[in-house]
C-alpha positions as a Markdown table, in Angstrom:
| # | Residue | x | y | z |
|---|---|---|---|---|
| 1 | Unk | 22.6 | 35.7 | -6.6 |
| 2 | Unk | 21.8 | 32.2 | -7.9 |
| 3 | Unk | 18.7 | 32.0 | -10.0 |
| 4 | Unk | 15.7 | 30.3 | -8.5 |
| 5 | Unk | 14.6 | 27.3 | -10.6 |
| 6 | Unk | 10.9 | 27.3 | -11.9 |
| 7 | Unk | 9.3 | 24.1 | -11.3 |
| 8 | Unk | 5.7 | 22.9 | -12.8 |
| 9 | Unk | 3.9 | 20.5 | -11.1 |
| 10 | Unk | 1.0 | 18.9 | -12.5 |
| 11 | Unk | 0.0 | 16.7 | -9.6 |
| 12 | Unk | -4.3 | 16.2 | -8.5 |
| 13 | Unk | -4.5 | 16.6 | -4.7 |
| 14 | Unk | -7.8 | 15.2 | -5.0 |
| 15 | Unk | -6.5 | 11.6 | -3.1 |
| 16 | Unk | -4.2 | 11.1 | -0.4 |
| 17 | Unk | -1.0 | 9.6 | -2.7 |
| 18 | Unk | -1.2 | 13.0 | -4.7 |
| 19 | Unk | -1.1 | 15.2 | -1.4 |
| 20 | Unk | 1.5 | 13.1 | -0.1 |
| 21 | Unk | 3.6 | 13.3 | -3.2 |
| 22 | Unk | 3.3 | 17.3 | -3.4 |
| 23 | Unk | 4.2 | 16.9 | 0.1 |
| 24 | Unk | 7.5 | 14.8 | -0.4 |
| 25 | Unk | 8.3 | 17.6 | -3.1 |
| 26 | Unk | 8.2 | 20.5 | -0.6 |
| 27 | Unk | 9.9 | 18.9 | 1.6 |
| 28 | Unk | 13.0 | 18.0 | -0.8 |
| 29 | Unk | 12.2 | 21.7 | -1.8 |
| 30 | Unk | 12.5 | 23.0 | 1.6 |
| 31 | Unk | 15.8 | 21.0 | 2.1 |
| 32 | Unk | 17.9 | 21.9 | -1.2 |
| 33 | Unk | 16.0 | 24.5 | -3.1 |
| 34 | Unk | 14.3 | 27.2 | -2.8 |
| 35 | Unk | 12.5 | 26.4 | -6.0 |
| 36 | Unk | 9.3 | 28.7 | -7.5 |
| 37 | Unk | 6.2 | 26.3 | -8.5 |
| 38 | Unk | 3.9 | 26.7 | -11.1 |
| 39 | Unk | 0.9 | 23.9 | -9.8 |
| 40 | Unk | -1.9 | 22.8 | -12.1 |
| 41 | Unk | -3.6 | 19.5 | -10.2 |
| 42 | Unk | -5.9 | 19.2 | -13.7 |
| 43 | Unk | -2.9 | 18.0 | -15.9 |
| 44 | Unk | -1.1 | 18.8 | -19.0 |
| 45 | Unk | -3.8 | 19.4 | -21.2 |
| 46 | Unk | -5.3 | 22.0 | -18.9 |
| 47 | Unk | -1.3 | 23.3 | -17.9 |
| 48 | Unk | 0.0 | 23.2 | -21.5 |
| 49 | Unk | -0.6 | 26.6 | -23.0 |
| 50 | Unk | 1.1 | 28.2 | -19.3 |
| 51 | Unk | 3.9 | 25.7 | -19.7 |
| 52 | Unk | 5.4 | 26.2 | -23.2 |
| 53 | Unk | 5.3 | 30.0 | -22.2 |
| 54 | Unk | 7.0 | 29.7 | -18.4 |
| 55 | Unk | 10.4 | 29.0 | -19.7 |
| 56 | Unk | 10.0 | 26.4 | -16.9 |
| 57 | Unk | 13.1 | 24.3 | -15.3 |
| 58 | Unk | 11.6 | 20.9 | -14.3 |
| 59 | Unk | 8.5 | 19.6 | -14.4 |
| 60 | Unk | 6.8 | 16.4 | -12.3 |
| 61 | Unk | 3.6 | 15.2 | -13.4 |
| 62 | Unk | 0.9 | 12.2 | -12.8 |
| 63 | Unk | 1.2 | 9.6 | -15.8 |
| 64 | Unk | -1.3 | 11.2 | -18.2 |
| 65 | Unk | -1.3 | 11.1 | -22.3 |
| 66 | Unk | 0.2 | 13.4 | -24.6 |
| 67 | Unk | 4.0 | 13.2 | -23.1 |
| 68 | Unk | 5.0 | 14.0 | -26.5 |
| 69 | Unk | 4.6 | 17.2 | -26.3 |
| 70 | Unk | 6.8 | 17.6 | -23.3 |
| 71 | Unk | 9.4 | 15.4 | -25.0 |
| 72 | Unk | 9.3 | 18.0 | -27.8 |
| 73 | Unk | 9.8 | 20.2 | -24.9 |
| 74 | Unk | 13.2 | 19.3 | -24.2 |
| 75 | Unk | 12.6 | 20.3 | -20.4 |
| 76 | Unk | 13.5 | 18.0 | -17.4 |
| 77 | Unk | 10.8 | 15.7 | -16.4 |
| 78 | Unk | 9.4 | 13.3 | -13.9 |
| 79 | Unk | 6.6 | 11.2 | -14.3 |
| 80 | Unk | 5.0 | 9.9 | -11.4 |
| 81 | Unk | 2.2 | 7.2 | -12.4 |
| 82 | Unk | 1.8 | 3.5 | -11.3 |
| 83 | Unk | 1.5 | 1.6 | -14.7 |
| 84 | Unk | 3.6 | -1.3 | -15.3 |
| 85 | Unk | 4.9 | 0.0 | -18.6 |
| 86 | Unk | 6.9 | 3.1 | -18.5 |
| 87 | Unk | 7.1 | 6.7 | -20.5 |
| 88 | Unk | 10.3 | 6.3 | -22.9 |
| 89 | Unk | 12.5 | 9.1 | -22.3 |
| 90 | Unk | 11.5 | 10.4 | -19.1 |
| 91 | Unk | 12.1 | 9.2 | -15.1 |
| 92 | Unk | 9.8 | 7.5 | -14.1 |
| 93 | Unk | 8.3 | 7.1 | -10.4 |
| 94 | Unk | 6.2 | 3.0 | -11.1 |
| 95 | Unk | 4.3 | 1.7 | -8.2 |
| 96 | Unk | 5.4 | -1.8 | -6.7 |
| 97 | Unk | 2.3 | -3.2 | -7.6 |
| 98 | Unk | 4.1 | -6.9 | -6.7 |
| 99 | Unk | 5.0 | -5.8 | -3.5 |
| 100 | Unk | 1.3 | -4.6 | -3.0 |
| 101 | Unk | -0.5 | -7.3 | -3.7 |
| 102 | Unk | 1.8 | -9.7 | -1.6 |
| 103 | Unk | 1.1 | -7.3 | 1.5 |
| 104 | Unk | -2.5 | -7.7 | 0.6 |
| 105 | Unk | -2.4 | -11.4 | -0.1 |
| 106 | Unk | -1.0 | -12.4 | 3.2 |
| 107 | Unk | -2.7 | -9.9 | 5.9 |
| 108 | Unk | -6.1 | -11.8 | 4.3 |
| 109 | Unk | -3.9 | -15.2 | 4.9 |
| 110 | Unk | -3.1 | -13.9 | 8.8 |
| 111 | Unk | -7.2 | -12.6 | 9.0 |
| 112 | Unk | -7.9 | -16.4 | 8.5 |
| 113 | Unk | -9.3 | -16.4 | 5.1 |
| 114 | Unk | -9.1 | -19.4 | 3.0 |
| 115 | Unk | -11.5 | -17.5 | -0.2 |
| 116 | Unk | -10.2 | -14.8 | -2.2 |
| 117 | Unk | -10.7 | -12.5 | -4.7 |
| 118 | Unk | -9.7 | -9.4 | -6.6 |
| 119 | Unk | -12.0 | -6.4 | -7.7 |
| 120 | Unk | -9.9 | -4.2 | -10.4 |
| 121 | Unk | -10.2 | -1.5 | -12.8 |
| 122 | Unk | -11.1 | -1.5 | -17.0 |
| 123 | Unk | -9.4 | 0.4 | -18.8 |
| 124 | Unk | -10.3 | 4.2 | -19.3 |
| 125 | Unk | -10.1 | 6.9 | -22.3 |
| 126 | Unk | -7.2 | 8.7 | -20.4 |
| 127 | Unk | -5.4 | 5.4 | -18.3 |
| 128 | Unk | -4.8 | 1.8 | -19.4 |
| 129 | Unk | -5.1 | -0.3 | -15.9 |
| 130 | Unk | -2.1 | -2.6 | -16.7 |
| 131 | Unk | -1.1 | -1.6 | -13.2 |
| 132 | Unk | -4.4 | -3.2 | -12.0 |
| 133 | Unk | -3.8 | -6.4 | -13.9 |
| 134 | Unk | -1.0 | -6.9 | -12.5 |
| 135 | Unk | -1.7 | -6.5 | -8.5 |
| 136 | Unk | -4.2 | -9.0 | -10.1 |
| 137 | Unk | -1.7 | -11.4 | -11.1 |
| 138 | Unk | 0.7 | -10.9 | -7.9 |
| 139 | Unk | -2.4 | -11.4 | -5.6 |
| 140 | Unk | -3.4 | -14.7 | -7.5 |
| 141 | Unk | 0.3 | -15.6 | -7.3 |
| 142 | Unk | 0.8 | -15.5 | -2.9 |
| 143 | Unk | -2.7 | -17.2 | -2.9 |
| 144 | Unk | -1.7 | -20.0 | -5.1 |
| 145 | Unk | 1.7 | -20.5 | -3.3 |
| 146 | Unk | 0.0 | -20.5 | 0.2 |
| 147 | Unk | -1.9 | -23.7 | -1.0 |
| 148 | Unk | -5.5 | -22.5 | -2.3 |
| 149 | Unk | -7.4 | -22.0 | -5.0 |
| 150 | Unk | -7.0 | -19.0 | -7.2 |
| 151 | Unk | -9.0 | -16.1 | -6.7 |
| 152 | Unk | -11.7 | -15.1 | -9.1 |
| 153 | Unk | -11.7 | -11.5 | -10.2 |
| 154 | Unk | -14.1 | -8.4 | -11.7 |
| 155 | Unk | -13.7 | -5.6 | -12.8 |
| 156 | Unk | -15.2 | -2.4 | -12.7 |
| 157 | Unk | -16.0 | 0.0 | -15.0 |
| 158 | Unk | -15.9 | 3.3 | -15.3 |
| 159 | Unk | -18.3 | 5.4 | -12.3 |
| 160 | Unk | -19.5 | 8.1 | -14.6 |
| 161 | Unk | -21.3 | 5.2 | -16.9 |
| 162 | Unk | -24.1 | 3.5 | -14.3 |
| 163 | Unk | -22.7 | 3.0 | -11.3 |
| 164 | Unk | -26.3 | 1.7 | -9.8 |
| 165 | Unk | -26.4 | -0.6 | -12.7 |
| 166 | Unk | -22.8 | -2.0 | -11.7 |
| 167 | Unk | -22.8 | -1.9 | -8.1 |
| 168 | Unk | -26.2 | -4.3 | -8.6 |
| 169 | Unk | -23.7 | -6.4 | -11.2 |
| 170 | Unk | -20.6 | -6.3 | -8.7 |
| 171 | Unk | -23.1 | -7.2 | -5.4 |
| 172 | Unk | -24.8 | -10.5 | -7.9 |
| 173 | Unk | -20.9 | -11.0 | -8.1 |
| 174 | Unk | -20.3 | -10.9 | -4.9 |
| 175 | Unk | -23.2 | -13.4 | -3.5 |
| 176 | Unk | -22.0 | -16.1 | -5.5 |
| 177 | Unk | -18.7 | -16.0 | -4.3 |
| 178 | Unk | -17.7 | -19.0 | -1.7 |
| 179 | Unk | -17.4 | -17.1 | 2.0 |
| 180 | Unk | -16.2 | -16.1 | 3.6 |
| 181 | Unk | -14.1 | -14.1 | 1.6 |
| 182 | Unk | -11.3 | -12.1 | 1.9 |
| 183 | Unk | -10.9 | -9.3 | -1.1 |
| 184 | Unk | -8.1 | -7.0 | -2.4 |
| 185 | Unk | -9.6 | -3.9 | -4.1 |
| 186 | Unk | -6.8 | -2.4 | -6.6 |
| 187 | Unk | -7.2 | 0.6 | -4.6 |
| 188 | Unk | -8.9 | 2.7 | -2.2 |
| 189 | Unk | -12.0 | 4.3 | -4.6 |
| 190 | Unk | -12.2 | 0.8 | -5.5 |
| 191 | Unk | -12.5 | -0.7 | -2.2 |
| 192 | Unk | -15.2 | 1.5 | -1.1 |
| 193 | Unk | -17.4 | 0.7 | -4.3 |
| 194 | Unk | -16.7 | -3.0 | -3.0 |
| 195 | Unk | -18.2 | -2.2 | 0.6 |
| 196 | Unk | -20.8 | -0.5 | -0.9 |
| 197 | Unk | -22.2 | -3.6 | -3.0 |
| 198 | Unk | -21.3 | -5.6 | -0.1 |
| 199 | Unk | -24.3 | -3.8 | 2.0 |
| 200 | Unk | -27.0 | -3.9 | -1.5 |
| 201 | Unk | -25.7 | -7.9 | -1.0 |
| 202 | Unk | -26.8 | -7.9 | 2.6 |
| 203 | Unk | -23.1 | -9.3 | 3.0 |
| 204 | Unk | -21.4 | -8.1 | 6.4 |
| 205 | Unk | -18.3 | -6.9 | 6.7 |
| 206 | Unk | -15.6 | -7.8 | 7.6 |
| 207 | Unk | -17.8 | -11.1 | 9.0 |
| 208 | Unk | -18.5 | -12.4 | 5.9 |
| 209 | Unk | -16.3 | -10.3 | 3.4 |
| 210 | Unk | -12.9 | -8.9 | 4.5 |
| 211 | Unk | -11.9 | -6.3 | 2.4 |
| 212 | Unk | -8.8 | -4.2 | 1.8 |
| 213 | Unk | -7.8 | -1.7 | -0.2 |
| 214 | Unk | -4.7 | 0.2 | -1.4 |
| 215 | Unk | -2.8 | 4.0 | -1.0 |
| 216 | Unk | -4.6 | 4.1 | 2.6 |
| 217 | Unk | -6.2 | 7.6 | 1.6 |
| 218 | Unk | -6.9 | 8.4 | 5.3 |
| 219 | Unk | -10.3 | 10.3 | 3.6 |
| 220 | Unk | -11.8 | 7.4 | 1.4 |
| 221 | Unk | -10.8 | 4.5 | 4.1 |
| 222 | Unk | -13.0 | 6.7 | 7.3 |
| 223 | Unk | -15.9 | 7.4 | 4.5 |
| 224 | Unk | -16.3 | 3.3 | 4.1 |
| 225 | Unk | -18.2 | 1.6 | 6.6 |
| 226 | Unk | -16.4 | 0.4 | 8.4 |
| 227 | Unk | -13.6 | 1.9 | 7.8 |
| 228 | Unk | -11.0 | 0.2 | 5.5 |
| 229 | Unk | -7.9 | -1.4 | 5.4 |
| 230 | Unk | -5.6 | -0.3 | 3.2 |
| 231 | Unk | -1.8 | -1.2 | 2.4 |
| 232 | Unk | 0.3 | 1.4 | 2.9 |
| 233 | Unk | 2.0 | 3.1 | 0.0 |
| 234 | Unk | 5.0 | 5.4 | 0.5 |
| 235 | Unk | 4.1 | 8.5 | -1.8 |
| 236 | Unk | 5.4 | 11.1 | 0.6 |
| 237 | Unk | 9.3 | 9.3 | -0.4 |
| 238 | Unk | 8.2 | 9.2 | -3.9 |
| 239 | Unk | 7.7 | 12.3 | -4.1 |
| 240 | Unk | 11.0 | 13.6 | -2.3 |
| 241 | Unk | 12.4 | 10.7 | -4.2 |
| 242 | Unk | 11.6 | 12.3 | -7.6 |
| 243 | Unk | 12.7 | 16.0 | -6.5 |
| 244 | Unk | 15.8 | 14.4 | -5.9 |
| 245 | Unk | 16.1 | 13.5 | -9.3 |
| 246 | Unk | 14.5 | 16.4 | -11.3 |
| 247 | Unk | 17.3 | 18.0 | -9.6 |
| 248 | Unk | 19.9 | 16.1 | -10.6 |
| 249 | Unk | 18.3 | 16.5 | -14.1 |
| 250 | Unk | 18.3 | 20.4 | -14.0 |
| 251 | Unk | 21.9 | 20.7 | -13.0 |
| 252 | Unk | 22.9 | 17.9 | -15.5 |
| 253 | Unk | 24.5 | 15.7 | -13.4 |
| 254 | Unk | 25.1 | 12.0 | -14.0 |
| 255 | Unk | 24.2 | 8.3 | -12.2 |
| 256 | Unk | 20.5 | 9.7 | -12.5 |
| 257 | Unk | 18.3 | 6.6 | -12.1 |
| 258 | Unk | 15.7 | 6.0 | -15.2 |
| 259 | Unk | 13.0 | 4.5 | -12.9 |
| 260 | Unk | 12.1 | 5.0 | -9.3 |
| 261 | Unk | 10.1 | 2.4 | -7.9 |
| 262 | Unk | 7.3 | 3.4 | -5.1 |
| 263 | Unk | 7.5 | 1.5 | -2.2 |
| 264 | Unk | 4.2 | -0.2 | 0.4 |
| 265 | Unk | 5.4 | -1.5 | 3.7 |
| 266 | Unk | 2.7 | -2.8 | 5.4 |
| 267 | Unk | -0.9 | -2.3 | 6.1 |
| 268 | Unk | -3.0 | -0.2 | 7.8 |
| 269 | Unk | -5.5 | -2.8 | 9.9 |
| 270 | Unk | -8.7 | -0.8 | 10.0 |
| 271 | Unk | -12.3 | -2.8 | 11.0 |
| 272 | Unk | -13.1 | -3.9 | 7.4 |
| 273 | Unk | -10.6 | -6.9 | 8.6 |
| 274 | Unk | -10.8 | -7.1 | 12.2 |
| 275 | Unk | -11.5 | -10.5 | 12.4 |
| 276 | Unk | -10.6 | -14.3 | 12.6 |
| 277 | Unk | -12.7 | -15.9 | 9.4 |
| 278 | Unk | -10.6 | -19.6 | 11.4 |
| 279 | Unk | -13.7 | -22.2 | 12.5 |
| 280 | Unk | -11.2 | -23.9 | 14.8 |
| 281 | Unk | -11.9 | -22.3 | 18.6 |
| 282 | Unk | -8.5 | -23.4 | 19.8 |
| 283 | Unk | -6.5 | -22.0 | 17.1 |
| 284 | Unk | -9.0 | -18.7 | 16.9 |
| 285 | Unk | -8.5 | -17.9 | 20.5 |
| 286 | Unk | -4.6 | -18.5 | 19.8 |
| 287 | Unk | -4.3 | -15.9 | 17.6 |
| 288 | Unk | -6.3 | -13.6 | 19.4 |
| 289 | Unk | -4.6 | -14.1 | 22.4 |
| 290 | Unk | -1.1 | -13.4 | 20.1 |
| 291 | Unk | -2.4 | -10.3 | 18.9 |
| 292 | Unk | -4.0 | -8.6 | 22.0 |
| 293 | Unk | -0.2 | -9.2 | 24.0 |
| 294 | Unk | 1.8 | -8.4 | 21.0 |
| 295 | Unk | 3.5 | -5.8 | 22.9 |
| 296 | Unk | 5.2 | -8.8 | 25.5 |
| 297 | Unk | 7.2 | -11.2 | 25.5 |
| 298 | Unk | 5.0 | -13.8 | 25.0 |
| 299 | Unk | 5.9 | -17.7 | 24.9 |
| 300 | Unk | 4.7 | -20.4 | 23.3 |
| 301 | Unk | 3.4 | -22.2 | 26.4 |
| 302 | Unk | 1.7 | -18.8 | 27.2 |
| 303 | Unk | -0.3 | -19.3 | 23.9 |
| 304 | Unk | -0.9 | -23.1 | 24.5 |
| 305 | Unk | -2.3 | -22.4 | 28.1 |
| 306 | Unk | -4.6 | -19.9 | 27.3 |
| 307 | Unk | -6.5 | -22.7 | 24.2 |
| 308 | Unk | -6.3 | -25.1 | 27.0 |
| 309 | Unk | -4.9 | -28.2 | 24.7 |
| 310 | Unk | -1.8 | -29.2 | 24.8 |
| 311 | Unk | 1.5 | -27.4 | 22.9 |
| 312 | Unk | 1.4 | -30.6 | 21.0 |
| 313 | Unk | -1.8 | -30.6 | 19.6 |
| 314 | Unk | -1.7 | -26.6 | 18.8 |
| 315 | Unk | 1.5 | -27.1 | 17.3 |
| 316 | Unk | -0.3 | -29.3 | 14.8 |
| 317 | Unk | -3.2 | -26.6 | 14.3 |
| 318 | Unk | -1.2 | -24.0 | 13.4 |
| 319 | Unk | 1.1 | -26.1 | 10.8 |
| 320 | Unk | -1.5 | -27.5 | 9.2 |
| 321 | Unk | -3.8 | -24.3 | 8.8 |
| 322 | Unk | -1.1 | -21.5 | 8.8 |
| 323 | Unk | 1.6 | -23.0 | 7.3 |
| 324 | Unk | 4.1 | -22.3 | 10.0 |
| 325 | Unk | 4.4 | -22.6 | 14.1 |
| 326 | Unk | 3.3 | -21.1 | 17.1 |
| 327 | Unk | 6.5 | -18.8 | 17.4 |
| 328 | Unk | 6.3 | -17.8 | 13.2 |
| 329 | Unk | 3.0 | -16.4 | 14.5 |
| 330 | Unk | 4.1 | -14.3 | 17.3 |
| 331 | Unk | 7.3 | -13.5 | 15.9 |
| 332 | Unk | 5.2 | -12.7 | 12.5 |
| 333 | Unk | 2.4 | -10.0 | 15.0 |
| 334 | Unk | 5.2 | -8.7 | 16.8 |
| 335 | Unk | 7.6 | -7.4 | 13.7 |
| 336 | Unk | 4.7 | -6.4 | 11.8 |
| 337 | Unk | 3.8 | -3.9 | 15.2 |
| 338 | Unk | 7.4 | -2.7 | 15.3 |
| 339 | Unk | 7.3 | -2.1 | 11.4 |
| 340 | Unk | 4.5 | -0.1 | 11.6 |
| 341 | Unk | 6.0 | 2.3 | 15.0 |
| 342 | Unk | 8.9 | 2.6 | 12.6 |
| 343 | Unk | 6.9 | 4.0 | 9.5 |
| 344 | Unk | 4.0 | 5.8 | 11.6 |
| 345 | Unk | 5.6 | 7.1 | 14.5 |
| 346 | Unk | 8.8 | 9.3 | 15.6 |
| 347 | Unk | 9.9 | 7.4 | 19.0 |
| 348 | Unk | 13.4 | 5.9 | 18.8 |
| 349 | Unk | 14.6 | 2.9 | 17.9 |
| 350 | Unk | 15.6 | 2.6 | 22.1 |
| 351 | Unk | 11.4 | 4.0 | 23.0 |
| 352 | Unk | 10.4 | 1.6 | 20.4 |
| 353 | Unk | 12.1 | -1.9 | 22.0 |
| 354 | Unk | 11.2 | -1.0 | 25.5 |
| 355 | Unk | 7.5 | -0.5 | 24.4 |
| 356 | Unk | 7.4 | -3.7 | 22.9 |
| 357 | Unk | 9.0 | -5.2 | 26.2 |
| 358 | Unk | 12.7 | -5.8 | 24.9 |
| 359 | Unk | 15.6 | -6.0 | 27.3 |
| 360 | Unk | 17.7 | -3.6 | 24.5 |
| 361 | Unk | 18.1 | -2.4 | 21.3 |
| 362 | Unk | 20.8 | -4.8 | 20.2 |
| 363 | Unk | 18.3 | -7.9 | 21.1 |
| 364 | Unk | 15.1 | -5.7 | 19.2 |
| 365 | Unk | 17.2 | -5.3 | 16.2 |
| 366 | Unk | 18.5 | -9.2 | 15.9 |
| 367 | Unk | 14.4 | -10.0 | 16.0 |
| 368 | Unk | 13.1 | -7.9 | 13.9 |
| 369 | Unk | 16.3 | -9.0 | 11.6 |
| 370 | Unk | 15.8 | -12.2 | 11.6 |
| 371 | Unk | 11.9 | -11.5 | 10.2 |
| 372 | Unk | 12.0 | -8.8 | 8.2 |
| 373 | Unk | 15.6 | -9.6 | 7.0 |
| 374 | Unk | 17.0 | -6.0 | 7.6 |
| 375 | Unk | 17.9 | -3.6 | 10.4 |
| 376 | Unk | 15.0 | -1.1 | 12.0 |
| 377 | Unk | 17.2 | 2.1 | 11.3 |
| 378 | Unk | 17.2 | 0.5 | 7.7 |
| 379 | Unk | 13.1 | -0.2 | 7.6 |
| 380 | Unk | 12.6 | 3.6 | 9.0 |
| 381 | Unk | 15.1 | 5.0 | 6.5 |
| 382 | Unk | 13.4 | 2.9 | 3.6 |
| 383 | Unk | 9.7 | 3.6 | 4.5 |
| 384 | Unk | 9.4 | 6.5 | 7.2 |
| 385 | Unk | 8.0 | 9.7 | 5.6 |
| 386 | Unk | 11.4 | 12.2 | 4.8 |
| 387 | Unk | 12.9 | 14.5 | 7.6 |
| 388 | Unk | 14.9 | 17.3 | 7.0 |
């Protein structure tokens, strides 16, 4: 009988992205193993003495310090962190932090917004925030390119120093900025702290401020108030993703990949952005109109009729405040709902197209193509949470 590999996992479940990667983990588990766990959510420090005595197979762990000691190890290891640099000599599971901040940067652009910012991390004792930095960066980057001026950024500091003394800093912050103001939080714990200032401020959201966050911890977005939006971050792959190749590691194999990147594929619209910050009435009631029948086949005289000016004249509103026309906005609403059925739901690829009123799957597919610039099997095989 073959021997059943011991595998330590030293993975918080405190947050939705570690849940979901324990969860991608079973489920590889469940598909190739069986595997025995040793699980220690507290981290090597806490796990160490129990690990250099469990004669253990593979490991997985959240980027923490001290990964010298498991490179003295010699045992076959995972790290799953987000930083933009990397631990030498292990896989490593990084975070698409571009990627992030672009899907952040533009549902702001679609809410309307023409004033950003970002609210980040400092540094900590026991994590450098380059990864915050750099969603920083990326974020600055789409706003420039659409046209504006670059968004300002704080950051926050540690909560266990005086977090009444730097919500009161972060809400002064806040009332000076231009509005309103659309805001990417470098995460979800972040984004709440943001909402929070945002009422000491008197500042209403999303009227005033939009915010959204990131990891779309079902948990920390319904505690905000509202709730938040959140981009979407694929842990539950990651981790199935990083089974896959502390497996290969164990049994020695080769064309093991050195770095794994995390993918986000959209976001998760909750009321913390449910609005239209667009002073124009015609081009407001446009894009309202475009969202509420995103499930038709809706045409561009449709949309015109509804503003009441001519196609001409709305043609020129949408170019000169969106950047685009009346059909890059439908087409835009409508793949962005089908993207999300693919990731979020099980119906079919044939369910899918007729609920979003398309004649068949072979028309559906050359749409969404010719937006998202792959196939929908592809999308749901890319982002979709793993099935046996």
């Amino acid at each position: 009988m073959a021997r059943t590999p011991k595998v330590v996992l030293l993975i918080e479940s405190s947050r939705g992205a570690g849940r979901a990667l324990l969860c991608g983990i079973a489920q590889y588990a469940h598909d190739h193993g069986p595997w025995s766990f040793y699980w220690e959510p507290r981290g090597l420090d806490t796990a160490w003495p129990v690990v250099e005595s469990l004669e253990a197979d593979g490991i997985i762990l959240r980027g923490v310090a001290n990964l010298e000691k498991l490179l003295a190890l010699g045992v076959p290891t995972v790290v799953a962190g987000h930083r933009s640099d990397v631990a030498s000599g292990f896989v490593n599971l990084v975070t698409d932090s571009a990627t992030i901040a672009r899907l952040a940067a533009e549902h702001l652009l679609e809410c309307g917004f023409k004033h950003f910012a970002y609210c980040g991390f400092q540094d900590t004792r026991l994590e450098h925030t380059n990864w915050s930095r750099q969603r920083q960066a990326s974020f600055a980057e789409r706003i420039l390119a659409a046209g504006l001026d670059s968004p300002p950024s704080y950051t926050l500091a540690p909560l266990n120093q005086n977090w009444s003394r730097e919500r009161s800093e972060l809400a002064r912050w806040l009332s000076r900025l231009p509005k309103p103001v659309g805001i990417m939080a470098c995460n979800d714990d972040c984004g709440v702290q943001v909402m929070e200032a945002c009422k000491l401020a008197g500042l209403k959201v999303p009227e005033v401020v939009g915010v959204v966050g990131v990891d779309n911890d079902e948990v920390v977005c319904g505690l905000a108030d509202p709730p938040m939006s959140s981009v979407v971050v694929q842990f539950e792959n990651a981790g199935y993703l990083a089974a896959q190749a502390l497996d290969r590691l164990m049994k020695r194999r080769k064309a093991i990949p050195g770095q794994i990147l995390v993918s986000a594929s959209h976001v998760c619209t909750r009321r913390s952005t449910d609005t239209l910050a667009i002073e124009d009435p015609h081009l407001a009631r446009a894009l309202r109109h475009i969202r509420s029948q995103v499930a038709t086949n809706l045409g561009v005289d449709d949309v015109a009729q509804v503003t009441g000016i001519s196609r001409r004249g709305l043609e020129r509103l949408f170019r000169r405040h969106t950047g685009g026309s009346i059909l890059d906005a439908i087409r835009r609403e409508r793949t962005g709902q089908i993207a999300r059925m693919l990731v979020e739901t099980e119906l079919s690829i044939r369910q899918i197209a007729d609920a979003m009123g398309f004649p068949d799957t072979q028309h559906f597919a050359r749409y969404f193509r010719t937006v998202k610039k792959i196939s929908p099997l592809l999308w749901r095989r890319k982002f979709a949470r793993p099935q046996s």
